[in-house]
C-alpha positions in Angstrom: 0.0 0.0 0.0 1.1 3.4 -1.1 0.6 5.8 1.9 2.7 9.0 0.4 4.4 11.5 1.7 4.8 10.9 5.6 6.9 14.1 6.4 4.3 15.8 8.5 3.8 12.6 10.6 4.6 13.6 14.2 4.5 11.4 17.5 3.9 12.3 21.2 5.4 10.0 23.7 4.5 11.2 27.6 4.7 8.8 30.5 2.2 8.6 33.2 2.2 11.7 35.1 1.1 12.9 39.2 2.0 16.5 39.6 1.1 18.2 42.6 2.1 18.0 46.4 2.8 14.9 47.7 3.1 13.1 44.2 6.8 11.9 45.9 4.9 9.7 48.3 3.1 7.7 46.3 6.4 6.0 44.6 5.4 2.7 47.3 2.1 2.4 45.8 3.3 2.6 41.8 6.1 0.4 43.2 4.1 -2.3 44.5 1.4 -2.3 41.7 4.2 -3.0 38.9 4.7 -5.9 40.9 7.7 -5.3 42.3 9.3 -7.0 45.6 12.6 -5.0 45.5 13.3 -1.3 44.3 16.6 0.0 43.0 16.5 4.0 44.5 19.0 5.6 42.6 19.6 9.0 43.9 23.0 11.0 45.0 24.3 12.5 48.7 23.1 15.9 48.3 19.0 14.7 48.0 20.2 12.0 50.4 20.9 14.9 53.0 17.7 17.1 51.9 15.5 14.3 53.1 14.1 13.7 50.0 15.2 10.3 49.9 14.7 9.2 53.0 10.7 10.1 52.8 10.1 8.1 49.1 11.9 4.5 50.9 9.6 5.3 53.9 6.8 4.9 51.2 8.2 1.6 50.6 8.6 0.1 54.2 4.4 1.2 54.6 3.8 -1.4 51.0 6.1 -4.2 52.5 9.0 -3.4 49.5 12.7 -3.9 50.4 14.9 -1.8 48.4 18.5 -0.8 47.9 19.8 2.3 47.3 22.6 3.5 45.0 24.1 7.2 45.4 27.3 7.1 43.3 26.7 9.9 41.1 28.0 13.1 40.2 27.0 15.7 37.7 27.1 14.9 34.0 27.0 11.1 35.2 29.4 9.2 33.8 29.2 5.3 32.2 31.1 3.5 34.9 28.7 4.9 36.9 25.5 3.4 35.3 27.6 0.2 35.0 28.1 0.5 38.8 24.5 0.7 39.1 23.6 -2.1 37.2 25.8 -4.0 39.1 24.0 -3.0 42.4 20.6 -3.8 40.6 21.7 -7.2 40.1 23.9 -8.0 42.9 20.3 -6.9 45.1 17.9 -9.2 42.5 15.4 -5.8 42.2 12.3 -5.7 40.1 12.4 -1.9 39.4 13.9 1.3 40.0 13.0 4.9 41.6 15.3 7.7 40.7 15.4 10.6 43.4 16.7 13.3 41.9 17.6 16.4 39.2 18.8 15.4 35.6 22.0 13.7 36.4 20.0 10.9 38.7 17.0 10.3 35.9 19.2 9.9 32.5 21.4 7.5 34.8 18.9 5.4 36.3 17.2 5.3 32.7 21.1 4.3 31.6 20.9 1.6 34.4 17.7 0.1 33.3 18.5 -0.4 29.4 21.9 -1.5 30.4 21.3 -4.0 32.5 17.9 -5.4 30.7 20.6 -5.5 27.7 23.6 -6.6 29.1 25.8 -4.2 27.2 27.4 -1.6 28.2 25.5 1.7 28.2 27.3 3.7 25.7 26.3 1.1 22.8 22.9 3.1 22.8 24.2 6.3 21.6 21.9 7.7 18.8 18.3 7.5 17.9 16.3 4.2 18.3 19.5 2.1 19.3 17.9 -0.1 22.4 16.3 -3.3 21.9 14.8 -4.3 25.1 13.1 -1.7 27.6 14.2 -1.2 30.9 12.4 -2.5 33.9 9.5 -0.4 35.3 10.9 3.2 35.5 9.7 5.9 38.6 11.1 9.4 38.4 11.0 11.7 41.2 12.7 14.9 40.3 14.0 17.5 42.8 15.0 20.3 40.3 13.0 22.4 37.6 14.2 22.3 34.7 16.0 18.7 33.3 12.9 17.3 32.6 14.2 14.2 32.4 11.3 12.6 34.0 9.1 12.9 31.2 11.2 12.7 28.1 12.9 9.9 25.7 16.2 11.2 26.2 19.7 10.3 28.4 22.3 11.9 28.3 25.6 10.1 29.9 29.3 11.2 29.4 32.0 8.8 27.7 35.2 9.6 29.4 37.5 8.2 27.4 36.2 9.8 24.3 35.4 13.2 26.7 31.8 13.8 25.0 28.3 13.1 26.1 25.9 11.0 24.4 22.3 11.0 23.8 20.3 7.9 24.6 17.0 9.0 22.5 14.3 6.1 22.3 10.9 5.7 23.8 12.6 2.8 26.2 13.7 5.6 27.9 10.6 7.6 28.9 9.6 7.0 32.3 6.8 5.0 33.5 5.8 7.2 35.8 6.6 10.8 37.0 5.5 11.8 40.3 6.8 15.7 39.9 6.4 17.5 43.4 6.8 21.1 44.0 7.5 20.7 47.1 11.2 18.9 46.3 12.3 21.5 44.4 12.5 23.9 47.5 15.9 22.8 48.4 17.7 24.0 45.7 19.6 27.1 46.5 19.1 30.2 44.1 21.7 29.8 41.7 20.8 26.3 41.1 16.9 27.1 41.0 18.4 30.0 38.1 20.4 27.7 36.2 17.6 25.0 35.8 14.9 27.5 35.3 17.5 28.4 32.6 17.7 24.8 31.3 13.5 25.0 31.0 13.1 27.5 29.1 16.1 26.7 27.0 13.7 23.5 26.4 10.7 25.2 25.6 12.6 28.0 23.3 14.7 24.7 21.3 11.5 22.6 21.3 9.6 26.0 19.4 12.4 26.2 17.2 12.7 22.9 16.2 12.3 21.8 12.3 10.4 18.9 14.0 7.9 21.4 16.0 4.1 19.9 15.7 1.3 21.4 17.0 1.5 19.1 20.1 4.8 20.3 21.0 3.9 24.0 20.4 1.3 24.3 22.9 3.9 23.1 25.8 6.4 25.2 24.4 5.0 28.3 24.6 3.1 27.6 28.0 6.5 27.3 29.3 8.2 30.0 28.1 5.0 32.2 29.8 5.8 30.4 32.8 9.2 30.0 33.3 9.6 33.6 31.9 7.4 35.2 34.6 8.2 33.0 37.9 11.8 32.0 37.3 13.4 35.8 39.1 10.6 36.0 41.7 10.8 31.7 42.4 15.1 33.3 43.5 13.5 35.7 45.3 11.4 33.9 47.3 12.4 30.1 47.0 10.0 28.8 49.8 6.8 30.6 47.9 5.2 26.8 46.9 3.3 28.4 44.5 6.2 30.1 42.1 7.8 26.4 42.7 5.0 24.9 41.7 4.7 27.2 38.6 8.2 26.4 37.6 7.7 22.6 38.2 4.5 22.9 35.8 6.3 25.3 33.4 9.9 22.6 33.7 7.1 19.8 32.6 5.6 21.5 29.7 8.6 22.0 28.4 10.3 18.5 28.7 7.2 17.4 26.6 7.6 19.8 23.7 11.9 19.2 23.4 11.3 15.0 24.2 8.9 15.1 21.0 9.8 18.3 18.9 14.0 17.5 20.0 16.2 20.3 20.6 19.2 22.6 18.4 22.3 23.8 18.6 22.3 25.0 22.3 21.9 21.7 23.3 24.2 20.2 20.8 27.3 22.8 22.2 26.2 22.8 25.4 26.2 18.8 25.4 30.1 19.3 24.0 31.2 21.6 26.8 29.9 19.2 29.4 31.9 16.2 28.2 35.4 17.8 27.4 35.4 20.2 30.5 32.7 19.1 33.1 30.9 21.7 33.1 27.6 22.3 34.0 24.7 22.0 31.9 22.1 24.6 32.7 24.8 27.3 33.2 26.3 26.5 29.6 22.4 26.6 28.5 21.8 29.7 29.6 25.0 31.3 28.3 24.8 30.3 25.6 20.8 30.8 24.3 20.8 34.1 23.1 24.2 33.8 21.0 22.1 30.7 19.3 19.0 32.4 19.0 20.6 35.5 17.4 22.4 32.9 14.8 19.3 31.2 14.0 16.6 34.1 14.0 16.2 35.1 10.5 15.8 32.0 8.9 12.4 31.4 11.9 12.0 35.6 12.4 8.2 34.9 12.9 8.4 32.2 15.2 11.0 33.7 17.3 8.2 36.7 17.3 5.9 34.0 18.8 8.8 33.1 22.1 8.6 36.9 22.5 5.1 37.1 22.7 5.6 34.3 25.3 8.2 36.4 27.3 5.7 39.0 27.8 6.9 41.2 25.0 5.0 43.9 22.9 6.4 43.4 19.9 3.9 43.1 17.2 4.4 46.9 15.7 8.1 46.5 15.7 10.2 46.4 12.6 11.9 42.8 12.0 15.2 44.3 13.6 13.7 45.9 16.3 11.9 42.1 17.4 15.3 40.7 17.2 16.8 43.4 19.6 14.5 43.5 21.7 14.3 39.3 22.3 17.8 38.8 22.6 17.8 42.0 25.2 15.0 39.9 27.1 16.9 36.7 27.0 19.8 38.7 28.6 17.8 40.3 31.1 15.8 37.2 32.1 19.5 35.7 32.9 21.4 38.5 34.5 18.1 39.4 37.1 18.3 35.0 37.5 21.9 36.0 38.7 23.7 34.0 35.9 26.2 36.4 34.6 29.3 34.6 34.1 30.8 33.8 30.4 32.1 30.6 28.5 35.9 31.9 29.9 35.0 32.8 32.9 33.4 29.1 33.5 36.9 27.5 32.2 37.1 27.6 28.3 40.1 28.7 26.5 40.1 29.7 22.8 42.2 26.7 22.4 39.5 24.3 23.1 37.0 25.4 20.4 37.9 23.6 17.3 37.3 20.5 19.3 34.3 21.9 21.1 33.0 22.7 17.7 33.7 19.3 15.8 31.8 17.7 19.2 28.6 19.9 18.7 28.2 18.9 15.2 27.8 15.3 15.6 25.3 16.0 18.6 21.9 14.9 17.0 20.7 17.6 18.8 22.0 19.6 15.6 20.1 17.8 13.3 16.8 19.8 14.3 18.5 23.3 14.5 16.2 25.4 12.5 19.3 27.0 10.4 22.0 24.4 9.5 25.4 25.2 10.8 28.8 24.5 9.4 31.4 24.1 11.9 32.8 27.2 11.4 29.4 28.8 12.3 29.6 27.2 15.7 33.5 28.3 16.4 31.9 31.5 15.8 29.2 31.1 18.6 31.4 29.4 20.7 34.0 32.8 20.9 30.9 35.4 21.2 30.4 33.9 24.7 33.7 33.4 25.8 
């Protein structure tokens, strides 16, 4: 059968979602009903010591589940350590697993599942559609807003030896279930509430940008960008206010729906390559990074980039094409220095030197492939020494 064309075919992949206080205590119950006798809780010392932890395996001892717990994690989680975690998962014969935790946490427990239901090592998965058999049943529990990696199809996980990260992107991936609570993100401190508010709307901007937008994905885009560009300042200000956190939790969802479906750009993609040569963090390269992207890419999208100002709050519909562009990049500035997050590529630890490889990383992220202008490397040497 002939079917045609099948470019404007789009998919939306979600997991199950519970948003709202208290969502973190009902990881027993989901636990138990996917059958489960033992739980894996990956999390890492710093939600360990905020207690976060510590109330979802309460949750288990009321359903009768043991569980283990593995905490050997660090920022921009690294193979050995999913490997480390699959080892854990089997030495303790567990029947699921329950991440605690911001972005580094989710992509490596969803690293530990595939791994060890494939018995290779994780960094086989790289690319698009690369896993075979899905994980076992998947609970995410973030504590940050902004990675969103409890409700999207990708992992990211660094390769040391070749000093880059990788993208895991397959629906194996998404969660099972997401309990996202407000109330967990209240322990982040103001510069890391900045830098993953940063991160969200650095989704929800990508995700609209994306030459694999659909309507699905623009309607969590833009509610994000309303949201995260209205809450993320006074959320700094006033970090124990449960309703700004739970605006910035909502907005942080939104937009890891629109970037898991719609995938991401060039941000990403150089963002991605800082974090794996230099260990550096993600959100802060995100946000230093967005508006020297967005400038790069805005007159081949001008109107849509008109729509993300719109979603900022802008009035912008009498200005001239220039005058939209000024004025969104000038918003995009503003929104990070008021978020506190002033510092540039150099002062964060790159050299000029380490551009030519930073660049030839970025353009085999597959996050470039859905950059709305196409980029040669030169193009992103060029970005890359604007924000040093």
């Amino acid at each position: 059968m002939d079917i045609g064309d099948m470019s404007d075919l789009r998919k939306f992949v979600a997991p199950e979602i519970v948003f709202g206080a208290g969502a973190r205590c009902l990881a027993g119950r989901y636990a138990k009903n996917f059958g489960a006798r033992k739980v894996l809780v990956v999390t890492d010392p710093g939600i360990i010591a905020a207690g976060w932890t510590g109330q979802v395996t309460e949750g288990f001892e009321d359903e009768g589940l043991d569980y283990a717990v593995f905490s050997d994690i660090t920022p921009n989680p690294r193979a050995e350590q999913v490997t480390a975690g699959v080892e854990i998962y089997r030495i303790e014969n567990c029947h699921a697993i329950v991440a605690v935790g911001g972005g580094s946490v989710m992509d490596c427990a969803k690293g530990i599942g595939i791994a060890g239901s494939n018995r290779q090592n994780v960094l086989d998965f790289e690319g698009v559609d690369r896993v075979s058999t899905p994980g076992p049943p998947l609970i995410c529990i973030p504590t940050t807003a902004g990675t969103s990696a409890d409700v999207s199809q990708f992992a990211i996980i660094t390769d040391g030896r070749r000093k880059i990260k990788i993208a895991v992107i397959s629906k194996t991936v998404v969660p099972d279930v997401a309990l996202i609570d407000p109330v967990t993100t209240t322990s982040m401190d103001a510069y890391l509430t900045a830098c993953t508010g940063l991160d969200a709307l650095t989704h929800a901007i990508e995700a609209y940008a994306s030459n694999a937008h659909s309507h699905f994905t623009d309607l969590h885009a833009l509610e994000a960008i309303r949201l995260v560009a209205a809450n993320l300042v006074p959320a700094i200000a006033d970090p124990d206010n449960i309703e700004l956190r739970n605006r910035m939790t909502l907005g942080s969802m939104y937009a890891g729906l629109a970037f898991s479906n719609a995938s991401l750009g060039a941000v990403h993609a150089m963002a991605h390559s800082l974090g794996g040569l230099l260990d550096l963090a993600h959100g802060e390269c995100n946000a230093i990074l967005l508006s020297h992207v967005v400038s790069f890419n805005f007159d081949t999208i001008p109107e849509r980039y008109g729509h993300i100002g719109q979603a900022m709050g802008l009035d912008i519909h009498d200005m001239s094409p220039d005058a939209r562009k000024a004025a969104i990049l000038f918003e995009l500035n503003r929104l990070r220095t008021n978020a506190g997050v002033n510092r540039t590529l150099g002062q964060i630890g790159v050299s000029k030197r380490d551009i030519p490889e930073l660049a030839e990383n970025a353009m085999q992220d597959p996050c470039m492939v859905t950059n709305p202008r196409v980029p040669d490397r030169r193009d992103i040497e060029g970005i890359y020494e604007k924000a040093l």
